[in-house]
N, C-alpha and C positions, 0 to 999 in steps of 0.2 A: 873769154874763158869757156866759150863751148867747145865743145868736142867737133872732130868732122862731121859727123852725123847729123849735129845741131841738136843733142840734147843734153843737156848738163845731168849727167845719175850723180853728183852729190848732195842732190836733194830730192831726188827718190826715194821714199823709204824701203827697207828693204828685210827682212828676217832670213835669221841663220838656216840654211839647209837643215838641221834638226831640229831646229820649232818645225819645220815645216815638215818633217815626217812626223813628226811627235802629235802633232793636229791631225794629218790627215789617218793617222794610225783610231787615233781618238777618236774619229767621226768614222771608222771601220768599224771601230766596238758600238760604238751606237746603234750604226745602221743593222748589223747583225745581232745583236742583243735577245730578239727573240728566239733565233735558232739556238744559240750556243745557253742562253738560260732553261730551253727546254732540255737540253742534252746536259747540264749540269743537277737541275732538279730535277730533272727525269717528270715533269708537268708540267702546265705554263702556269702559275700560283698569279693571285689577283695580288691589288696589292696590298687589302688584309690580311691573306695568306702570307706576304711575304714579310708583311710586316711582323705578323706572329713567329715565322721562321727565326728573323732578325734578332726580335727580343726575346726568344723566348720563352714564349707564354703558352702554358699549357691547355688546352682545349677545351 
């Protein structure tokens, strides 16, 4: 039941072409995270600051 090649792929596992953009898209926002957060708050906020952003809270 192998293939020419001599590897049987139906038990390889394998993920759909978009998990697999959907992940590496995801690990693009991570990686960049600090640029585009400075460019959206216009500072880099610790994560007090962002926590207070978040909820709310007045200063």
């Amino acid at each position: 039941m192998n293939r020419r090649d001599g590897e049987d792929r139906s038990r390889t596992p394998s993920l759909p072409n978009e998990m697999i953009w959907l992940l590496f898209g995801f690990g693009a926002l991570l990686a960049t995270a600090p640029v585009w957060r400075l460019a959206i708050y216009g500072y880099n906020p610790s994560v007090d600051e962002l926590l207070r952003v978040i909820c709310m809270v007045p200063r």
